[in-house]
FINUZA-928811 format. One line per 8 residues: number of its first residue (from 1); their letters; for each residue x negated, y negated, z negated of C-alpha. Coordinates in nm, 2 decimals, always signed. Layout:
NUM = A = X,Y,Z | ...
//
This chain:
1 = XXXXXXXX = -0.66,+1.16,-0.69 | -0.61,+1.22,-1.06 | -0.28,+1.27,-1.25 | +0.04,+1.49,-1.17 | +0.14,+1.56,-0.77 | +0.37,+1.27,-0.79 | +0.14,+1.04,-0.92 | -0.09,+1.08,-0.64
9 = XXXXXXXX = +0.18,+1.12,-0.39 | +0.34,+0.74,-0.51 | -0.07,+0.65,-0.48 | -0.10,+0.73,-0.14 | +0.23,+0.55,-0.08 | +0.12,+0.24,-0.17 | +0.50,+0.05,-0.19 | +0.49,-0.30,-0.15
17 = XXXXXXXX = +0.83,-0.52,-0.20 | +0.95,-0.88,-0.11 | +1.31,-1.03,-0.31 | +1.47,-1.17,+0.01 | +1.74,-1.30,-0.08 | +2.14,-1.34,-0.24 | +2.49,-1.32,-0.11 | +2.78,-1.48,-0.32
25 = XXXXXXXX = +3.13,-1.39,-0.22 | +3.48,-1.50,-0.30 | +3.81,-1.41,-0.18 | +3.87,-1.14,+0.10 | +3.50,-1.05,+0.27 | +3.30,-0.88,+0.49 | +2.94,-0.90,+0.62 | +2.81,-0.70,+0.88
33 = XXXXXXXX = +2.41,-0.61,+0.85 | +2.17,-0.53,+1.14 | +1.95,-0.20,+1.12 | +1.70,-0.24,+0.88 | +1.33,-0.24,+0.98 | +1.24,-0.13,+0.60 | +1.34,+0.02,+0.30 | +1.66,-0.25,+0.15
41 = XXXXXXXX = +1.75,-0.27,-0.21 | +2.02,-0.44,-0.38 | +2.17,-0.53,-0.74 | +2.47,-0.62,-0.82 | +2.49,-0.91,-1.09 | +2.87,-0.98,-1.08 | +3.19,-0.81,-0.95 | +3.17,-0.51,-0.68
49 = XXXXXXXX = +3.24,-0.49,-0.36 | +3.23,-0.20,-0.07 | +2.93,-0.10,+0.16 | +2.95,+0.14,+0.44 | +2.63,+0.26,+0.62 | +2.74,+0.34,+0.97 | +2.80,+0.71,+0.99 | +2.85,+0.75,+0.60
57 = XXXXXXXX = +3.16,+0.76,+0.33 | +3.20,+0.39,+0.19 | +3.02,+0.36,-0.14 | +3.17,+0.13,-0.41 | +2.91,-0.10,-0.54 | +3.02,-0.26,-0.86 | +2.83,-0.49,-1.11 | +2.52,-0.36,-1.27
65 = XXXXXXXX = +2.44,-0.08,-0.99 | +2.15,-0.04,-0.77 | +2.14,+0.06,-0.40 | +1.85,+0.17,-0.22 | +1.95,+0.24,+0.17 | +1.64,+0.38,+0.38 | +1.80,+0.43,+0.72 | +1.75,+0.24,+1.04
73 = XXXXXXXX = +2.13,+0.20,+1.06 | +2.36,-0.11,+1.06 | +2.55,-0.16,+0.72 | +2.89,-0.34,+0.62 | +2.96,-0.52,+0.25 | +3.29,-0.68,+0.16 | +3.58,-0.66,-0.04 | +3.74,-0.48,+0.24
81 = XXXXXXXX = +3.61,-0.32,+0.53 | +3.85,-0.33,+0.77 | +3.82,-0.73,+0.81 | +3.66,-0.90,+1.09 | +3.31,-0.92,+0.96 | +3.06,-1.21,+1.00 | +2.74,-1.15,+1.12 | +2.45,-1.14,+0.81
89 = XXXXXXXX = +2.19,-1.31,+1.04 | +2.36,-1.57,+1.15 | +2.47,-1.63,+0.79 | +2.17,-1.65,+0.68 | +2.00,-1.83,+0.93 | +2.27,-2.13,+0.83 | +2.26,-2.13,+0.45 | +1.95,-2.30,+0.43
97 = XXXXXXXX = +1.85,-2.15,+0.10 | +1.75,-1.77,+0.00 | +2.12,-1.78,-0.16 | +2.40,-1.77,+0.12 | +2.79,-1.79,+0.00 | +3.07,-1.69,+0.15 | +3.39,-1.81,+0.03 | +3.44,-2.00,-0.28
105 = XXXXXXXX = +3.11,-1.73,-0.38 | +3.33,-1.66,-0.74 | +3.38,-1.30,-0.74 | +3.05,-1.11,-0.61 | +2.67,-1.21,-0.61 | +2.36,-0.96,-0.56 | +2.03,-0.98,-0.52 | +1.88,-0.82,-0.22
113 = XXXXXXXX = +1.50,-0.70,-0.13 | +1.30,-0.47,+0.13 | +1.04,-0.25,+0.03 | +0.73,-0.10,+0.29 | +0.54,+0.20,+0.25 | +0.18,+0.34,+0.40 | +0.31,+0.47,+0.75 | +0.21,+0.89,+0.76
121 = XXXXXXXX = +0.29,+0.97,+0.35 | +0.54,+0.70,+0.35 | +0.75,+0.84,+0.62 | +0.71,+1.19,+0.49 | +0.86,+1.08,+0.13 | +1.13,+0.89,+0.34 | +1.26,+1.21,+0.52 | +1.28,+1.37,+0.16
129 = XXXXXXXX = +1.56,+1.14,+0.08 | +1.93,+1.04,+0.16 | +1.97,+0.74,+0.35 | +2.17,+0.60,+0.07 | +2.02,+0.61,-0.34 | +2.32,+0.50,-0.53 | +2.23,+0.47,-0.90 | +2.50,+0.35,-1.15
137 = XXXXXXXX = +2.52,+0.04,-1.38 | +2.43,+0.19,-1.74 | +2.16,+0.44,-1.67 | +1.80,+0.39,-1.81 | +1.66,+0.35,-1.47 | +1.91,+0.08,-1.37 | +1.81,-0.14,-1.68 | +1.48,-0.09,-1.57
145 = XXXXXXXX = +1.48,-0.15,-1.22 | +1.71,-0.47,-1.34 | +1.40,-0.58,-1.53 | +1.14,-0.52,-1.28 | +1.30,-0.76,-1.03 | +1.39,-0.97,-1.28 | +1.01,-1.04,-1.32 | +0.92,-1.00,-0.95
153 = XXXXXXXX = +1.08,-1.34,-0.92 | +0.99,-1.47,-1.23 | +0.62,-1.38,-1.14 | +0.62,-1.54,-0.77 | +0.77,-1.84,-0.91 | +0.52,-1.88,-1.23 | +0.23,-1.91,-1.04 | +0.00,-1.78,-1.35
161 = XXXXXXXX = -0.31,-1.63,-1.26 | -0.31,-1.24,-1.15 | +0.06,-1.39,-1.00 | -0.03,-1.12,-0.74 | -0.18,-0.81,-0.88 | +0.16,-0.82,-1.12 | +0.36,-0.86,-0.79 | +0.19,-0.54,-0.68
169 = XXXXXXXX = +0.23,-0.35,-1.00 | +0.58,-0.43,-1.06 | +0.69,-0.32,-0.69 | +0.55,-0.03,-0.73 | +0.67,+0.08,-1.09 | +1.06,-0.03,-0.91 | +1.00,+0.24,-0.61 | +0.93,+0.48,-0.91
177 = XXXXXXXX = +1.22,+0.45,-1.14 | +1.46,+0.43,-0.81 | +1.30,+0.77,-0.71 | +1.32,+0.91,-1.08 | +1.71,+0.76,-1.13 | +1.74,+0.96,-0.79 | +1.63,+1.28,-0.89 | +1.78,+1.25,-1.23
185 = XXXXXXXX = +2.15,+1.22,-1.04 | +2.06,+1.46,-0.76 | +2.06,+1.77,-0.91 | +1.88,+1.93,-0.64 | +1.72,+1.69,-0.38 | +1.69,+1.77,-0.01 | +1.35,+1.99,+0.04 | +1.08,+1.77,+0.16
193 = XXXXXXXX = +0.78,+1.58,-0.03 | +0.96,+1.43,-0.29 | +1.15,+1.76,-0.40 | +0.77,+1.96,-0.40 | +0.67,+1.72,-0.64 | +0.90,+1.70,-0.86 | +0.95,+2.09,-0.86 | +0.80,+2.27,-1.19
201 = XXXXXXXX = +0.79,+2.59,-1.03 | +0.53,+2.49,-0.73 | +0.38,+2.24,-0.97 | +0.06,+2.46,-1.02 | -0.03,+2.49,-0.68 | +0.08,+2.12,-0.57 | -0.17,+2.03,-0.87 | -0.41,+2.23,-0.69
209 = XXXXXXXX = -0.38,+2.11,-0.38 | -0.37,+1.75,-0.47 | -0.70,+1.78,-0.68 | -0.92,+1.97,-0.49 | -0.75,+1.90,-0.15 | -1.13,+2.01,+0.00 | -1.14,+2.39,-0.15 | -1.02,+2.67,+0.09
217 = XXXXXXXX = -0.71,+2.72,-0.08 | -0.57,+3.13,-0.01 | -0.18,+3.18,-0.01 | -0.28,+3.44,-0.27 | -0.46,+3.15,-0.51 | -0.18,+2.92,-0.51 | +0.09,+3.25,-0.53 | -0.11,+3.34,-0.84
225 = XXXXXXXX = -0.15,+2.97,-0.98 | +0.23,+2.98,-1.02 | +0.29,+3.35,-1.18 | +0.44,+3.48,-0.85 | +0.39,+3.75,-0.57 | +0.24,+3.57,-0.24 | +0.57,+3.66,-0.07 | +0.79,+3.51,-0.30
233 = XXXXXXXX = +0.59,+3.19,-0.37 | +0.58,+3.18,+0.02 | +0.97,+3.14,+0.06 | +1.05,+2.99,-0.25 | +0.80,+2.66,-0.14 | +0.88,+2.65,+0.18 | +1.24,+2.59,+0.09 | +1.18,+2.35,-0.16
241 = XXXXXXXX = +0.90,+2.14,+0.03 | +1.03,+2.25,+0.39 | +0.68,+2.36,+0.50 | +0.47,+2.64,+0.45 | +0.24,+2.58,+0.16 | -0.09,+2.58,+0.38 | +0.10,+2.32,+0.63 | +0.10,+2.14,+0.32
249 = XXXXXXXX = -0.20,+2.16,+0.27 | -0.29,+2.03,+0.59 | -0.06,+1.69,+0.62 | -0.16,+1.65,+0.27 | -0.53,+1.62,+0.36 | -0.43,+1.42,+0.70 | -0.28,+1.19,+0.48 | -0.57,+1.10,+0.22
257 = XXXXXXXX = -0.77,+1.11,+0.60 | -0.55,+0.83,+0.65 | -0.62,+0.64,+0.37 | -0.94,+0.68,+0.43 | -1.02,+0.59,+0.78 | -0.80,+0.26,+0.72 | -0.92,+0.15,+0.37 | -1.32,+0.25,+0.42
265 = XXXXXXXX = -1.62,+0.31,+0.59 | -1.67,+0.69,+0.52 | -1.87,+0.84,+0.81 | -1.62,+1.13,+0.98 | -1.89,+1.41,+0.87 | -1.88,+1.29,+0.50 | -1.47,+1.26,+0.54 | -1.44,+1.58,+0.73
273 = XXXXXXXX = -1.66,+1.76,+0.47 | -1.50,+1.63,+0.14 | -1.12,+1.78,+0.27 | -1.25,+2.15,+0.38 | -1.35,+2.12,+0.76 | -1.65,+2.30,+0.87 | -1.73,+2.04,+1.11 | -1.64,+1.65,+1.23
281 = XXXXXXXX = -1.48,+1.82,+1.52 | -1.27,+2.06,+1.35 | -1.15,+1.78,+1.14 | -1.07,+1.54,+1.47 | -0.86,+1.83,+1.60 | -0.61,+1.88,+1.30 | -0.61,+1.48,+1.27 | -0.48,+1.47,+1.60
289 = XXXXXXXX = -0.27,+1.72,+1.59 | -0.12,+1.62,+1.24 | -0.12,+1.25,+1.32 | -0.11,+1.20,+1.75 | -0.44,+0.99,+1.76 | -0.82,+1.09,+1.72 | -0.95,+0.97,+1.37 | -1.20,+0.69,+1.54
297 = XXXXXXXX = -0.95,+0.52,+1.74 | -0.68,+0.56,+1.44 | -0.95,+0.36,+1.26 | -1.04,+0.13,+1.49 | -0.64,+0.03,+1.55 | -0.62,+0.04,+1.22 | -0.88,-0.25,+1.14 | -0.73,-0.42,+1.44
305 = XXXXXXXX = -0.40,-0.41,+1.26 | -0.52,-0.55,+0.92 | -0.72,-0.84,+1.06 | -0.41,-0.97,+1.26 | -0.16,-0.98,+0.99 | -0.17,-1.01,+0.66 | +0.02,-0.92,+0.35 | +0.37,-1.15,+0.32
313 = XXXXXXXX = +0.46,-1.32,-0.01 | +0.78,-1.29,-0.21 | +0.99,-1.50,+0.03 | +1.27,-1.66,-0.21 | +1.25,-2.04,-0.18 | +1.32,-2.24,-0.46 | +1.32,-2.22,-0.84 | +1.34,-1.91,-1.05
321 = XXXXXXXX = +1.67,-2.04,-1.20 | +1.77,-2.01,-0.85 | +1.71,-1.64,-0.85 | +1.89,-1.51,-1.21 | +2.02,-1.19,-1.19 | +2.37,-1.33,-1.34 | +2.36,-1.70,-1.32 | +2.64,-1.82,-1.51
329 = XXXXX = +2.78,-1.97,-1.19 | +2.72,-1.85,-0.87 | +2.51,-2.03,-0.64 | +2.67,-2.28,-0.37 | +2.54,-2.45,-0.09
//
């Protein structure tokens, strides 16, 4: 791993994203959403409307924002919440294009996607963040994020050649400037993985610890890396990255294990060796104890896994015009 700690961390991540879909509104609204099995995006290309996530404050979502929700918990959109709601599957299910409308579809249409991440470092970056990543119309990372979807589509529908290393690339420079309109608007994120990486005062040791994840790193090394005592460096990291910086150590390290086991053939001693263990069974100890599984049968369900599925496409039907961020009509069925 090469670059800054959140470079590598986004590396290991791995995001990968499919546009799913539109919703055109008119009138008075309201669509009630299932839990989320992934990460859900959403851009709003005309008007505004209201979305609750069950358990949170209602959040107005007006033309030009982005929304990024990353909880497993139902969700509500309309122009007022308190009406009877229809239900977003069966909506779906009966428009019989990736645009549903509901309503005459004149005052509201967004663009809606999901987003996956590698399981271990993905769900550790997920509980760094807030279930919902509101980022304004107007910012830099907005315009941005705009554009990247804008080209998402455009590329699934071109069909050019590379179509689906762009896909790729694009997906994952969208994660990024969500996460880096985030932490501009935060202030001071929640402490987890995220907020470690971001922080310039642990940056030295994160650096550290992400380059050379295989040296027997001393609290008093990484203390001194960052210009502090090994008691203040101890508390000040383990309340901005939630763990103590050698449990850091270790989850990073069961992570690139992950990555490893899944994505290549390295024999356990040579893997075992390259993050610091002294031995293959040291290694499978802190791999099950970090991850729940021993690191042959992790691989062996993991290879399992990857040759019964495979990898879904963009799944927007139709034609790019279709998809415009702000079509100068809204879609009808």
């Amino acid at each position: 791993m090469h670059g800054d700690p959140f470079t590598s961390l986004l590396s290991l991540v791995n995001v990968r994203s499919e546009v799913a879909g539109g919703l055109a509104a008119g009138g008075d609204w309201a669509v009630r959403f299932p839990p989320p099995d992934r990460i859900k995006f959403f851009i709003a290309a005309r008007g505004g409307c209201w979305l609750r996530v069950d358990g949170e404050e209602p959040v107005r979502f007006e033309v030009g924002d982005v929304l990024m929700l990353t909880a497993p918990r139902p969700f509500l959109l309309g122009s007022d919440l308190s009406l009877p709601s229809l239900d977003a599957y069966a909506l779906f299910e009966s428009a019989g294009s990736p645009i549903s409308t509901v309503g005459d579809g004149q005052d509201f249409f967004m663009l809606g996607g999901h987003a996956d991440l590698d399981s271990a470092c993905g769900k550790a970056l997920l509980e760094s963040l807030p279930d919902i990543i509101h980022l304004p119309a107007g910012s830099i990372e907005t315009d941005t994020v705009q554009w990247l979807i804008d080209r998402l589509v455009c590329e699934h529908h071109a069909s050019q050649p590379g179509a689906a290393f762009a896909v790729t690339q694009l997906a994952q420079l969208m994660f990024l400037h969500i996460l880096r309109g985030y932490l501009a608007a935060a202030g001071t994120p929640m402490a987890g993985r995220l907020r470690a990486v971001s922080d310039p005062r642990i940056a030295p040791a994160i650096r550290l610890m992400h380059q050379s994840p295989g040296h027997g790193w001393q609290l008093a090394e990484l203390a001194r890396a960052c210009a502090m005592s090994r008691t203040v460096f101890a508390g000040y990291f383990k309340s901005v990255a939630g763990v103590a910086p050698l449990a850091y150590l270790t989850q990073w390290r069961m992570q690139l294990a992950e990555r490893a086991l899944r994505d290549s053939d390295t024999p356990l001693a040579a893997l075992s060796e390259s993050l610091g263990y002294s031995s293959e069974s040291a290694f499978s100890i802190a791999f099950k104890r970090v991850m729940g599984t021993a690191p042959q049968r992790y691989r062996s369900a993991a290879r399992a896994q990857a040759a019964s599925t495979t990898t879904p496409a963009l799944d927007y039907a139709g034609t790019g015009a279709d998809l415009a961020l702000a079509p100068a009509q809204p879609p009808t069925d």
